[in-house]
C-alpha positions in Angstrom: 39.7 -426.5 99.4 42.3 -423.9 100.1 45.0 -423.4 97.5 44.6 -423.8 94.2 46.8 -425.9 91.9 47.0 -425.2 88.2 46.6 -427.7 85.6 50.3 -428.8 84.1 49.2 -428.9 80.5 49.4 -425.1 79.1 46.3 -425.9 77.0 44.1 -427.0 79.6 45.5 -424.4 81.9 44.4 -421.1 79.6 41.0 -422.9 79.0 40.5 -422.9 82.5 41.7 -419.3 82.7 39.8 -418.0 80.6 36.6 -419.7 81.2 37.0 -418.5 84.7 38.3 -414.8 84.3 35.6 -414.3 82.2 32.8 -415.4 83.9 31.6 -418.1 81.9 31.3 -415.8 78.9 34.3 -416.7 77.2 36.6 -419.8 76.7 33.1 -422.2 77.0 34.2 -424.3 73.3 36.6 -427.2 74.0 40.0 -426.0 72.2 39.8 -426.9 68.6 36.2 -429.0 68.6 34.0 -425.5 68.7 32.0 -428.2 71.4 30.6 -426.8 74.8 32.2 -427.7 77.8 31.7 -427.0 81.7 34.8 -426.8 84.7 34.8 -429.0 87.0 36.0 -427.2 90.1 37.4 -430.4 92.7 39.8 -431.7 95.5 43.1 -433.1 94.6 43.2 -437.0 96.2 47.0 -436.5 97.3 47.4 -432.8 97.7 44.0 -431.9 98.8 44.8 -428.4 96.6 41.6 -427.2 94.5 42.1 -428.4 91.0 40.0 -427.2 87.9 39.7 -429.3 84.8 37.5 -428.4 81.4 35.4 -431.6 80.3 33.2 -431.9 77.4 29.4 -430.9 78.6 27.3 -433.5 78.8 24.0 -432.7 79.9 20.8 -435.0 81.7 18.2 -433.6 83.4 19.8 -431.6 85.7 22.9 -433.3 86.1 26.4 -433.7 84.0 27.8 -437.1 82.7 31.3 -436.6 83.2 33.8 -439.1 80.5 37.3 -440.6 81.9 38.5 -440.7 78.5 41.7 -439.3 78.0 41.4 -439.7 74.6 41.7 -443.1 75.2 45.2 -443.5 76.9 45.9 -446.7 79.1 45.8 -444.3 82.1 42.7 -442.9 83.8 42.9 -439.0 83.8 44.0 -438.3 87.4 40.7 -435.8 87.6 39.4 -439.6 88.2 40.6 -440.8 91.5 40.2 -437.3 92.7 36.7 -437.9 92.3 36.5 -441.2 93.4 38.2 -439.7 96.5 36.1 -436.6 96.5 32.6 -436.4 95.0 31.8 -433.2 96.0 32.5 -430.3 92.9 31.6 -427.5 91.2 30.8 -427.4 88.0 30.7 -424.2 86.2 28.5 -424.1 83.1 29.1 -420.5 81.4 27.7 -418.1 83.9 26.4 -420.9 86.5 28.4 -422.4 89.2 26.5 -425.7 91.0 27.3 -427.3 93.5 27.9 -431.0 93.1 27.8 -434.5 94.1 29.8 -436.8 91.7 29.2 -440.4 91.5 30.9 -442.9 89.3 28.4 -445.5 86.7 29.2 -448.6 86.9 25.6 -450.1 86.6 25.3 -451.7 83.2 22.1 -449.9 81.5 22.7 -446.6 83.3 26.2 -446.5 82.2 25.1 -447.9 78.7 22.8 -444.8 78.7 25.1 -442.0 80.3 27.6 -443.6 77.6 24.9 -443.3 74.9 24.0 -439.6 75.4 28.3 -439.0 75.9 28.7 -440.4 72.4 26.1 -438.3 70.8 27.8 -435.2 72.0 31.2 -436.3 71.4 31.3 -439.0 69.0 35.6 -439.4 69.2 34.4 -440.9 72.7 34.2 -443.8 71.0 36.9 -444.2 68.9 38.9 -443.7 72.5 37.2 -446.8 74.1 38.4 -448.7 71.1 41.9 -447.4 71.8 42.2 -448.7 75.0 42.0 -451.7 77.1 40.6 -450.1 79.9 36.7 -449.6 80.6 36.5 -445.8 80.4 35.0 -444.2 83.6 31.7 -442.5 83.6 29.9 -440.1 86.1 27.0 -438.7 86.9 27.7 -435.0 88.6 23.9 -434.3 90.6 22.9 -431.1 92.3 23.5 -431.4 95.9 
């Protein structure tokens, strides 16, 4: 991954900043929920540019269950297909940068259980699959 391409939304953009400039030590809520959340540092599908995106932290074991949600839009995020294109990340979890291997759910009572445990720590999760049509995406980041 050679050059790095900013997010577009200024939001998500100074989260990323400032989660990253920090360290880890700072900018680790999600906005305005006061929720933890990690950086996923990926590959762009088209523009195969680094890309960094803050998701809510969902943590298993020692993997992260990563939520296509976009608060429950028609569209996937486009984090999505960059990770269906390119499992391997980073994720950064305040101080902690792991390497990666992303895998999308689709088995029924894995993804009911990855689902589960994302829905616990951020209950509007389901409120989005009930705004959409779509089956919201769910992966499983595991250490390399």
């Amino acid at each position: 991954m050679d050059n790095y391409i900013p997010p577009t939304l200024d939001w998500v953009r100074e989260q990323v900043e400032l989660y990253e400039s920090s360290g880890g030590t700072k900018g680790t809520t999600l906005r305005d929920t006061g929720l933890p959340c990690i950086i996923i540092t990926h590959k762009g599908g088209q523009t195969g540019a680094m890309r960094k995106i803050p998701v809510m932290k969902v943590k298993h074991g020692n993997s992260y269950v990563l939520i296509g949600s976009y608060g429950g839009r028609p569209k996937n995020p486009v984090w999505v297909y960059n990770l269906r294109k390119h499992p391997d990340v980073e994720i950064r979890d305040h101080t902690e940068v792991i390497s990666m291997n992303v895998r999308e759910v689709h088995d029924d009572p894995e993804r009911s259980k990855l689902w589960e445990l994302s829905a616990i720590a951020y209950p509007p999760y389901i409120e989005y699959q009930e705004k959409t049509s779509r089956k919201i995406p769910v992966f499983i980041a595991e250490p390399v």
